[in-house]
C-alpha positions as CSV (number, residue, x, y, z in Angstrom):
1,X,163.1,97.0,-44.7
2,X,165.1,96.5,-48.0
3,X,167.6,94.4,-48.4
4,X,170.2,96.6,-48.7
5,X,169.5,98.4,-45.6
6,X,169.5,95.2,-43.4
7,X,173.2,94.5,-45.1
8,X,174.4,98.0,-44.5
9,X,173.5,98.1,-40.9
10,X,175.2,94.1,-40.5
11,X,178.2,95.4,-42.6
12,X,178.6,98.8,-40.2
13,X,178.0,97.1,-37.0
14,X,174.9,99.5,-36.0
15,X,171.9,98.6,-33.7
16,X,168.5,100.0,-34.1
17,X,167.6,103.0,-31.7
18,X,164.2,104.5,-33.1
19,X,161.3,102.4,-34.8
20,X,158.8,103.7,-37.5
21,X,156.8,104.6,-34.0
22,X,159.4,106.2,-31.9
23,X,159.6,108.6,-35.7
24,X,156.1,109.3,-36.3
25,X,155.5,110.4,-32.6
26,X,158.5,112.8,-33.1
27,X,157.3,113.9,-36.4
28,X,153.8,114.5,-35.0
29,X,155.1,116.5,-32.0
30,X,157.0,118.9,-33.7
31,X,154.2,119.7,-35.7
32,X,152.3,119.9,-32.7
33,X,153.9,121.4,-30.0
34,X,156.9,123.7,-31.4
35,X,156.7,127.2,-32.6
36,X,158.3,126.1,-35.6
37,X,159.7,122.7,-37.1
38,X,163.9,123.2,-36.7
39,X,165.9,122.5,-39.8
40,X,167.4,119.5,-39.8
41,X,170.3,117.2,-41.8
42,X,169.5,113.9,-42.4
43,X,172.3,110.8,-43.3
44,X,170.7,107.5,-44.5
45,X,171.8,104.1,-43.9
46,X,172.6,103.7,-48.0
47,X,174.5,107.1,-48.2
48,X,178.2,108.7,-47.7
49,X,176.6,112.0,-47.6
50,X,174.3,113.7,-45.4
51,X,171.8,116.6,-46.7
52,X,172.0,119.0,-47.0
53,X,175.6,118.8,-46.9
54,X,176.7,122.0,-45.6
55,X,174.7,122.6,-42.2
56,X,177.4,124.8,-39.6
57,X,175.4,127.8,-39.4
58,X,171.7,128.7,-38.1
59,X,169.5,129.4,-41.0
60,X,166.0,130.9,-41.6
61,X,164.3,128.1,-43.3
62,X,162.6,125.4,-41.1
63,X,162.9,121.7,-41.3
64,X,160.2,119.5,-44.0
65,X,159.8,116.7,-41.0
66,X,156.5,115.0,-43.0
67,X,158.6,114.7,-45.8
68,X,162.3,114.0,-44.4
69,X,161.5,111.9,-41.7
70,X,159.5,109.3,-44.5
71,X,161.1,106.3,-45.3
72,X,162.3,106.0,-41.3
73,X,163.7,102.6,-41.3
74,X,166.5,104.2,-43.6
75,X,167.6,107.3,-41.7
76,X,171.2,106.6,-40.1
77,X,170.6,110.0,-38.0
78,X,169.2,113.6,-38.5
79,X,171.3,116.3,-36.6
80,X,168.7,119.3,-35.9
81,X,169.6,122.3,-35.1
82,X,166.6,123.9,-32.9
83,X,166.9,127.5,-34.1
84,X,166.3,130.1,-36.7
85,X,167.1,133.2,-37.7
86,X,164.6,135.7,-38.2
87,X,165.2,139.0,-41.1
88,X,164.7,142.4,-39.4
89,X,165.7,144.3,-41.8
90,X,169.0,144.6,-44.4
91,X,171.2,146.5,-42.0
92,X,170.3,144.8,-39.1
93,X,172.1,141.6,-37.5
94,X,169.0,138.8,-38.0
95,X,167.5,137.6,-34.4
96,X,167.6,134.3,-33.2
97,X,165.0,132.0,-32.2
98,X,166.0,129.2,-30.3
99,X,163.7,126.7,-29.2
100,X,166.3,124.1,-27.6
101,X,164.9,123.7,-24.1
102,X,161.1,122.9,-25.8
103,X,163.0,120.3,-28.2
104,X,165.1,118.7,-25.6
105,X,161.8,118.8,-23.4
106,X,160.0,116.9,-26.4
107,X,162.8,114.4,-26.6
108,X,162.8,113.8,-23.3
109,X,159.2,113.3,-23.1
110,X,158.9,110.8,-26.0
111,X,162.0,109.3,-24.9
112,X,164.2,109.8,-28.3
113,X,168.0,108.6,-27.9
114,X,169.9,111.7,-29.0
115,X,173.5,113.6,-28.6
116,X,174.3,117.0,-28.2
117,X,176.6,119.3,-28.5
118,X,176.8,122.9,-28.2
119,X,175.3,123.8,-31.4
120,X,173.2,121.1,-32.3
121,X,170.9,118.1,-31.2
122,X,171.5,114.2,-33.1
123,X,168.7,111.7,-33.3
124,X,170.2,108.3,-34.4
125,X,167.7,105.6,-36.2
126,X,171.1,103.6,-35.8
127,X,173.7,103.5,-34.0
128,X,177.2,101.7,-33.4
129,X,177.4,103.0,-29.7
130,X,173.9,103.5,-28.2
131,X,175.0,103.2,-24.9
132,X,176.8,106.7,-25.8
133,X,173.0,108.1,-26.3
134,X,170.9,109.8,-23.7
135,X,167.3,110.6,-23.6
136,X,167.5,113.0,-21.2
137,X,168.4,117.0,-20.7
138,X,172.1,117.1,-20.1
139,X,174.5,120.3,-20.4
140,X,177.4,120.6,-23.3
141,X,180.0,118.3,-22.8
142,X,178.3,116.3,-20.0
């Protein structure tokens, strides 16, 4: 781990929740065992931005988890939103594909600390509260 990072992370107060392990079997999975890999927004330790910055609304693309999950000992969190929209036409509303329950399954399974709320699903690397993080199912606002 750089330098840097291990500064960052004793400057910020956050503890280590995932391992280049704990990543690697996520990364793997989703490759694996989802219909499609879910888009995803990833903050590193070293930046005051996450990217892509804007991420509020579904969106069609899927997420690049071989390549935005390297480098794992520097990812602060990645907040994944486990839907897509699919085009069906100009003039018709896009559907939705929503592949929560298999994710949450996954995350339960592998036993990733994450948080939830209603629209989407945050997988810490770090973390200044990880008692606040579950590894289980739980509904909105639970």
């Amino acid at each position: 781990m750089r330098p840097a990072v291990l500064q960052a992370l004793e400057e910020r107060g956050l503890t280590s929740v995932m391992n280049a392990t704990k990543w690697r079997e996520l990364r793997d999975a989703v490759a694996r065992e989802l219909p499609f890999a879910p888009a995803f927004q990833r903050k590193d330790v070293l930046s005051s931005d996450a990217y892509p910055q804007t991420f509020d609304q579904d969106v069609r693309y899927g997420g690049d988890w071989p390549a935005g999950t390297d480098l794992s000992s520097e990812i602060e969190w990645i907040c994944v939103r486990p839907r897509r929209l699919i085009h069906r036409g100009n003039l018709v509303a896009p559907a939705i594909e929503d592949i929560e329950e298999q994710f949450l399954a996954l995350l339960g399974r592998l036993q990733i600390p994450f948080a939830r709320d209603s629209e989407t699903i945050t997988i810490y690397g770090y973390s200044a509260n990880p008692g606040a993080l579950t590894t289980h199912r739980q509904a909105p606002g639970e």
